[in-house]
C-alpha positions, -999 to 999 in steps of 0.1 A, spaced: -747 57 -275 -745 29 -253 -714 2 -266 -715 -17 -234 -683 -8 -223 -681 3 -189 -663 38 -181 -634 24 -162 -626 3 -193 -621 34 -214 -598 50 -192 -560 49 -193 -535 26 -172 -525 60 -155 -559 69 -149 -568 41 -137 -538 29 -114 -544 64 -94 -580 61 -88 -584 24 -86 -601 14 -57 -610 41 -41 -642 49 -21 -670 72 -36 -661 110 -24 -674 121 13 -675 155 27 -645 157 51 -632 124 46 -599 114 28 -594 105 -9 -576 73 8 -591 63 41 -561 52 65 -560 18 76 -586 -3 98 -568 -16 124 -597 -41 142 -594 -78 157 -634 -72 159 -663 -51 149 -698 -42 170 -722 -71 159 -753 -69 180 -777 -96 172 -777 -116 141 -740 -128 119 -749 -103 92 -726 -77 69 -695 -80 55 -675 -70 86 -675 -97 115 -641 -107 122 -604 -99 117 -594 -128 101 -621 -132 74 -626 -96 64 -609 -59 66 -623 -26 50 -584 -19 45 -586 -53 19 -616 -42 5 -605 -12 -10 -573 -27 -19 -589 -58 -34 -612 -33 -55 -583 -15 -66 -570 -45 -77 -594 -62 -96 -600 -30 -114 -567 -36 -126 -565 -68 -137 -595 -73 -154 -609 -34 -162 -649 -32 -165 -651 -70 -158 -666 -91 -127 -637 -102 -108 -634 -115 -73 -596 -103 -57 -583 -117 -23 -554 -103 -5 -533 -122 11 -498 -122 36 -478 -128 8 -470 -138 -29 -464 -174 -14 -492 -173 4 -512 -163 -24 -500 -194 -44 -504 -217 -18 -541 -208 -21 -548 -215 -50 -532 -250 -51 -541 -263 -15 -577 -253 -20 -577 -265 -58 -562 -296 -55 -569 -332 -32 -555 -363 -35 -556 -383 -70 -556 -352 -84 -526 -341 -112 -508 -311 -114 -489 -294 -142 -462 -269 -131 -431 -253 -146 -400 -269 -143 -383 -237 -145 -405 -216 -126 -400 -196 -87 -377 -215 -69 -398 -222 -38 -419 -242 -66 -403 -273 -61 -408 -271 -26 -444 -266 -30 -445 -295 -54 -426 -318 -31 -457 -309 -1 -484 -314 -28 -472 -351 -37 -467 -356 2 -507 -351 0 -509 -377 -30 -514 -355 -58 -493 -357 -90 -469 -333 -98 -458 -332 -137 -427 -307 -150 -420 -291 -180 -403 -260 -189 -422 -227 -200 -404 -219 -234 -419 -238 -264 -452 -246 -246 -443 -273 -236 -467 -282 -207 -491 -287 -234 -476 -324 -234 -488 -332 -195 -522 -317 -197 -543 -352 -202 -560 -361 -170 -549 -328 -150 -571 -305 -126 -548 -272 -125 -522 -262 -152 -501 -234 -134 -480 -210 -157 -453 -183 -151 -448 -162 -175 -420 -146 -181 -407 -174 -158 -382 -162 -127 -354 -159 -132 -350 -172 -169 -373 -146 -185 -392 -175 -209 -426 -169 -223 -454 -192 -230 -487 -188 -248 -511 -184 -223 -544 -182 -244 -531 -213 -265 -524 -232 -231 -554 -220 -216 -578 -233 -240 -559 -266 -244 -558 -272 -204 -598 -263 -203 -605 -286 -234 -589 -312 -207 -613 -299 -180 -582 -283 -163 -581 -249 -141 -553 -223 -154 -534 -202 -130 -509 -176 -142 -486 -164 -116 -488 -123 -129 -456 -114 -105 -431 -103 -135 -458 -89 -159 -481 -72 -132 -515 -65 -142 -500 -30 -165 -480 -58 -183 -506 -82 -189 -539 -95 -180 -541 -133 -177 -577 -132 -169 -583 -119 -206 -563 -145 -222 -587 -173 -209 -570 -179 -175 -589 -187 -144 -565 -176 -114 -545 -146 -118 -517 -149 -90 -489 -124 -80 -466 -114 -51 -477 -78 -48 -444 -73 -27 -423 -72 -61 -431 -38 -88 -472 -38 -80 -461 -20 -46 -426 -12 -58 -409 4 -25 -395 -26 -11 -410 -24 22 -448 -45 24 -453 -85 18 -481 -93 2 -497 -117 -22 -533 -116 -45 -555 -137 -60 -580 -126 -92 -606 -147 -105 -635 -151 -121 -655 -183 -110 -675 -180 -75 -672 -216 -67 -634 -216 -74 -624 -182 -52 -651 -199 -27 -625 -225 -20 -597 -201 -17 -609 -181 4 -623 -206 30 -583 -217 27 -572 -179 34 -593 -182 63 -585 -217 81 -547 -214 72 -549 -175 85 -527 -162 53 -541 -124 59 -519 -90 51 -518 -69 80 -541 -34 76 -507 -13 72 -497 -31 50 -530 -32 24 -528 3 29 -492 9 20 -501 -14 -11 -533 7 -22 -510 39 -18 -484 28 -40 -506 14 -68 -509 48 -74 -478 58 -90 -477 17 -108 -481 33 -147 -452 59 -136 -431 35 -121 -438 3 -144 -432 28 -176 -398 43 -160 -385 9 -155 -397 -8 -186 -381 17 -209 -351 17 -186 -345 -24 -186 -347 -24 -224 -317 7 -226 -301 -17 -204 -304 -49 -220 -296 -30 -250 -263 -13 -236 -256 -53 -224 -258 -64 -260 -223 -49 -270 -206 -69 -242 -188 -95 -256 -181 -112 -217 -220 -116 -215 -242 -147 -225 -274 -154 -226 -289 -119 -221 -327 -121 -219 -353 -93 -221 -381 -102 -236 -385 -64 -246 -354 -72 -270 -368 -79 -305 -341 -108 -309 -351 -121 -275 -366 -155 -282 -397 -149 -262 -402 -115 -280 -424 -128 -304 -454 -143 -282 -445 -118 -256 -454 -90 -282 -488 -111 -283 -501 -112 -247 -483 -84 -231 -485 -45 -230 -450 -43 -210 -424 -68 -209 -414 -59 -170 -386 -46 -154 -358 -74 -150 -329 -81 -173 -307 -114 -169 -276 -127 -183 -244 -151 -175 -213 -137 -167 -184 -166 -172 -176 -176 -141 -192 -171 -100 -164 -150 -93 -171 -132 -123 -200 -121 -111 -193 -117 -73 -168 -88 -85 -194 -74 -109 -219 -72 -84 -196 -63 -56 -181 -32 -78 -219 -20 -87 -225 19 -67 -265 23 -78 -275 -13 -79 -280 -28 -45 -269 -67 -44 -304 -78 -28 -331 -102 -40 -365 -99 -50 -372 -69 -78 -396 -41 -88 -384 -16 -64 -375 19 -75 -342 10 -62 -323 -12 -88 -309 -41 -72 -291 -72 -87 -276 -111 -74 -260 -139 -85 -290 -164 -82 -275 -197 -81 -263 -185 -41 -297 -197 -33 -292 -228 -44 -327 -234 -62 -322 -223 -100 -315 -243 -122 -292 -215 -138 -248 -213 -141 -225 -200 -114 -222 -169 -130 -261 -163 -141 -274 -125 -134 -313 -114 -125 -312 -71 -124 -339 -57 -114 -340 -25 -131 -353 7 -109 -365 46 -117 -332 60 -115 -320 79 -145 -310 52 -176 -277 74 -182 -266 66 -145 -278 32 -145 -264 22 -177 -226 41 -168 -226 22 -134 -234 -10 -148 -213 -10 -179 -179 6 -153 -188 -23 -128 -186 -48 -156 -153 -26 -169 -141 -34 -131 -149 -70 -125 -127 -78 -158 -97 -108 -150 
């Protein structure tokens, strides 16, 4: 009996992390071809085909962009373009969205190149609105907008917002919704299914998880609307390098292994956290006292891989972080490698001297938890 369902909307996340995207089986060929690496292609006669050019399209993307969408919206009809990076990626979607009259609802507490972005869209005369992801409360600034962009959980805070509630209240308003996916990734949750139009994400953070490829995606569902970004991917040039689509496709792969690892590992460490009485503000919103918990448990299957919290002072945390043996003192996060920083030192967070992000990794939770907790042990006045 027929239900409707497609097949690869039956299978697992495992299942389907190690064969999305891949090419139907050839005699003699890889599972994985390598990567295409071509300025040009043969094109005798007339502009046909889906290969013409370098810049516009890539067999390498393709399969990656299959591999993908498969993932963020299983059995569905999604479009997925890869691009340079997660900035990249975002730029996209709100150059090619957006012109001048237009308004635009952003979080106030969102990515911290955000505000840069905003500052470049109101050079272009388009109005930028704020508000904070906890508590819904773009909700407020949604009259009279084209594109309501969420992040959720928000970076570095951790907040969640509703993102089916916001959704359908931004397309009551005849707004777009773009969710940027990065902390989540598409194991964690699916925008796309919870009424979004744009799902966005730096696939340099745990989608790849190595530490080692830049890249950025864009989902969606609406021809007209992915038209327009990618006719921007093409005049701006935002394209990922073959190697580096391929190094992506390869480590989807092993996402459920690596997303499950570090999810169960982040919540024994925001646990372990919870009995330090020199921490504040510890957010995981894995933690059932966390106050996103409750519409996190709603919209996603994983609640990610970073842990945050406040230490009392900078040079609190400078020692902390400075006395850590398995957790490198890097940015970004989603590497198997656990790394950790005080954010304020870039100087776009709105968080305190001594605020925390971890990114959590596949070591072994016993390790983790005994280096973090003798670090913290060390670091004391």
């Amino acid at each position: 009996m027929n239900d409707g369902t497609k097949d690869e909307d039956r299978t697992g996340d495992g299942t389907r992390a190690v064969r999305a995207g891949l090419p139907e089986p050839v005699k003699h060929e890889p599972t994985l071809p390598g990567p295409v690496f071509a300025a040009h292609f043969h094109l005798p006669g007339e502009v046909t085909g889906p290969y013409l050019y370098g810049r516009d399209d890539n067999p390498t993307w393709t399969l990656l962009e299959r591999a993908i969408g498969e993932l963020e919206a299983p059995g569905q009809d999604v479009e997925t373009l890869v691009f340079a990076s997660g900035m990249a990626a975002i730029s996209s979607v709100l150059f090619s969205q957006l012109r001048a009259g237009d308004a635009v609802v952003l979080p106030s507490d969102g990515y911290q190149v955000l505000p840069m972005v905003g500052a470049q869209l109101e050079a272009y005369g388009i109005e930028v609105r704020t508000a904070p992801t906890r508590g819904d409360a773009q909700l407020e600034l949604l009259d009279g907008a084209r594109l309501l962009w969420i992040e959720t959980p928000s970076n570095p805070g951790l907040d969640v917002c509703d993102i089916r509630r916001l959704a359908e209240a931004a397309h009551a308003r005849g707004a777009l919704v773009a969710v940027d996916n990065t902390l989540a990734t598409p194991l964690g949750q699916r925008p796309l299914e919870l009424g979004a139009d744009f799902s966005v994400a730096s696939g340099t953070k745990q989608l790849t998880g190595h530490g080692d490829v830049l890249l950025g995606y864009v989902a969606g569902r609406d021809a007209e609307a992915m038209a327009a970004v990618r006719r921007w991917r093409k005049i701006v040039g935002a394209i990922s390098g073959p190697m580096e689509a391929w190094l992506a496709h390869r480590s989807i792969a092993t996402l459920q292994l690596r997303v499950d690892r570090q999810n169960a590992t982040a919540l024994t460490v925001a646990e372990a956290l919870r009995q330090r009485p020199e921490i504040s503000d510890l957010r995981y919103p894995g933690l059932s006292d966390d106050p996103s918990h409750k519409i996190a448990a709603q919209q996603m299957q994983r609640f990610g891989c970073v842990v945050s919290f406040t230490l009392p002072t900078r040079a609190r945390a400078e020692r902390f972080l400075e006395a850590l043996r398995l957790v490198e003192d890097a940015t970004s996060f989603g590497g198997v490698r656990s790394t950790a920083e005080r954010r304020r030192r870039w100087g776009g967070d709105a968080v305190p001297e001594g605020f925390v992000r971890v990114s959590v990794g596949a070591e072994d939770p016993e390790d983790l938890v005994a280096d973090i907790l003798r670090a913290l042990d060390e670091s004391a006045d």
